[in-house]
C-alpha positions in Angstrom: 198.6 -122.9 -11.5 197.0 -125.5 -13.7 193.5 -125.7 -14.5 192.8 -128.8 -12.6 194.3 -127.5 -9.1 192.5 -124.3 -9.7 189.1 -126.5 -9.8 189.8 -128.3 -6.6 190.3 -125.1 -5.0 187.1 -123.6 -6.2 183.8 -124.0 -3.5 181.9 -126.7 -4.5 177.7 -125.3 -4.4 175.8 -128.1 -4.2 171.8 -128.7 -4.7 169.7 -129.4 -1.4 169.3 -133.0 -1.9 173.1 -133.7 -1.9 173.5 -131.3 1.4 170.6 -133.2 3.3 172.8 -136.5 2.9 175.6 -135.4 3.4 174.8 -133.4 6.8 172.2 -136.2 7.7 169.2 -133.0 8.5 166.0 -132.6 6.4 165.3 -130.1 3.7 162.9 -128.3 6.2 165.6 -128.1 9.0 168.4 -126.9 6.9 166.2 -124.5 4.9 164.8 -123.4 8.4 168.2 -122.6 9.6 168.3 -120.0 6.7 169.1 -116.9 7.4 165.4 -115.1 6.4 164.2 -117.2 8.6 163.6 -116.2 12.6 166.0 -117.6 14.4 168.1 -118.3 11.3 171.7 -118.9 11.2 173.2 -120.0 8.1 174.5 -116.6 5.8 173.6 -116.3 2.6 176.6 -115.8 0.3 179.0 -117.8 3.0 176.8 -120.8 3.7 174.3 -120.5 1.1 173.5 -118.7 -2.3 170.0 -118.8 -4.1 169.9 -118.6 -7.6 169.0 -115.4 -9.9 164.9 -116.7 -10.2 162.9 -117.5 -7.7 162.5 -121.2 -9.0 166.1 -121.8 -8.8 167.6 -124.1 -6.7 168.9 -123.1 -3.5 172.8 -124.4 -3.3 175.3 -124.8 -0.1 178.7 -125.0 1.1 178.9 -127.8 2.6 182.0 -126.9 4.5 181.2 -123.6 5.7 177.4 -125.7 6.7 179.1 -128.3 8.5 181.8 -126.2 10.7 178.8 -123.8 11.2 176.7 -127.0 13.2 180.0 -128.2 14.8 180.8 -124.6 16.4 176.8 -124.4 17.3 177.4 -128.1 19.2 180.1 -126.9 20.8 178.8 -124.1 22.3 175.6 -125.9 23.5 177.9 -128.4 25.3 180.0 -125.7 27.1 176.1 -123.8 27.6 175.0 -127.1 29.1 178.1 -127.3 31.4 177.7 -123.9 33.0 174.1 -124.5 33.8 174.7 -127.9 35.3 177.3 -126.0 37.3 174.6 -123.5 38.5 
C-alpha cells in the first residue's frame, strides 16, 4: 500500500472549532456530551481523545461523532413513536 492511500485511511482528529461546524452544535454542547460529563455519551478514545497536557486541545472523530447523534435521533424517533402509541 502506498503512502498516500495509507493517509486517507488513517482517522482524521480534528480541533473543536472544525467539529462545531461541521456537526452545526456549540463547543459547550459537544463538550457536554463528553463522556466525564453526567449524562455523557461520546467515548473517549472512539469519539474523542484529549491531548497528553491539560492545555491541549481536545480533538474528534468526526465520523464516529456524527453516526453517534444519527443513532441517538433515531432512537428518540422510534421512543417518540411508542409513547404516542400509549
Amino acid at each position: 500500500m502506498d503512502s498516500k492511500r495509507a493517509h486517507k485511511q488513517k482517522k482524521a482528529w480534528v480541533k473543536t472549532a472544525v467539529a462545531i461546524n461541521f456537526l452545526n452544535v456549540s463547543a459547550q454542547t459537544l463538550k457536554r456530551y463528553r463522556s466525564i460529563n453526567e449524562g455523557g455519551f461520546l467515548l473517549e478514545g472512539k469519539h474523542y481523545r484529549s491531548g497528553l497536557h491539560s492545555n491541549s486541545s481536545i480533538l474528534w472523530d468526526l465520523e464516529a461523532v456524527e453516526e453517534e447523534f444519527i443513532h441517538r435521533g433515531l432512537v428518540r424517533v422510534q421512543a417518540d413513536k411508542v409513547l404516542a402509541e400509549v
